[in-house]
C-alpha positions in Angstrom: -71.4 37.0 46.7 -68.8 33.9 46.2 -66.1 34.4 49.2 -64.1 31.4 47.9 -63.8 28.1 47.3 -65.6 26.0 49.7 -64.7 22.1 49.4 -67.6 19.6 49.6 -70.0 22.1 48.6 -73.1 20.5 46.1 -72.8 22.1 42.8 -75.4 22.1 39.7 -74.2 22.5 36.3 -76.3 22.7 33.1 -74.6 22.3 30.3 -73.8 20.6 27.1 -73.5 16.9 27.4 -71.0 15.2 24.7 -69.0 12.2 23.5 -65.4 13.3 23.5 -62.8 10.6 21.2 -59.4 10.4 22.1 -57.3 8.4 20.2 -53.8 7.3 21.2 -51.1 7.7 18.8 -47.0 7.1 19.6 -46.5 10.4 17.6 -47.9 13.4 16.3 -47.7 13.0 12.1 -46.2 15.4 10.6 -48.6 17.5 8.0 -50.4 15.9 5.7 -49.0 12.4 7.4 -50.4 9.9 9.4 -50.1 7.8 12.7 -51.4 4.5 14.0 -53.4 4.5 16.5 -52.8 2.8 19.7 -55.7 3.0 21.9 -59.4 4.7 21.4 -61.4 6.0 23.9 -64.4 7.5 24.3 -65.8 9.5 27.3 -68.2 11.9 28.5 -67.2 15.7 27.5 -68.9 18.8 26.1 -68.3 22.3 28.3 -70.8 21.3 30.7 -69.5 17.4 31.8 -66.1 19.2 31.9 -66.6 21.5 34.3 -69.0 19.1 36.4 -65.6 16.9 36.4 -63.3 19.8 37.5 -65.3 20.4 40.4 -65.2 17.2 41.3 -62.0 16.8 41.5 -61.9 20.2 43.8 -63.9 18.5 46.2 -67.1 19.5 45.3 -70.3 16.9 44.7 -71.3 17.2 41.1 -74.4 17.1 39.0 -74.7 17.6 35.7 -77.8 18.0 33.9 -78.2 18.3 30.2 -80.1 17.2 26.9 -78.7 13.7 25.3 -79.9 12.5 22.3 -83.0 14.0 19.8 -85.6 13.0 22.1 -85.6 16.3 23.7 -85.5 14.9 27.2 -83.1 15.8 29.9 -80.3 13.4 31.7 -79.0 13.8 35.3 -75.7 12.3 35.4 -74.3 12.1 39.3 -71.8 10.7 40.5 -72.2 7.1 37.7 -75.5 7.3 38.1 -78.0 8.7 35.4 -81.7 9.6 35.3 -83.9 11.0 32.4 -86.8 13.7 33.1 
């Protein structure tokens, strides 16, 4: 049983692997409006990347493995670094 939260701790997550967009708008349109867009960014999300970033930013050293693409194949992502199994 967990007795807290214990910085620097290696954690494993498994979990959904996803492409988030973000786009950057000055305002949000009103309905059935619309805004330019100032900036578009794409970054790693899906529930599992999420909460492999949280923990990171607790303190904790992250992995997060996951299935990318249709290949069927799994990714480790650590820390930048990424290998397939």
């Amino acid at each position: 049983m967990a007795t807290g939260w214990h910085p620097g701790r290696r954690i494993a997550v498994v979990g959904r692997i996803a492409r988030d967009l973000v786009l950057v708008v000055p305002e949000v349109p009103a309905t059935g409006g619309s805004a330019g867009v100032l900036e578009r960014r794409e970054m790693l999300g899906g529930k599992g990347a999420d909460i492999a970033r949280g923990t990171r930013q607790l303190g904790a050293t992250a992995a997060l493995v996951g299935v990318v693409g249709t290949t069927g194949r799994a990714a480790c992502w650590s820390s930048g670094s990424t290998r397939t199994a």
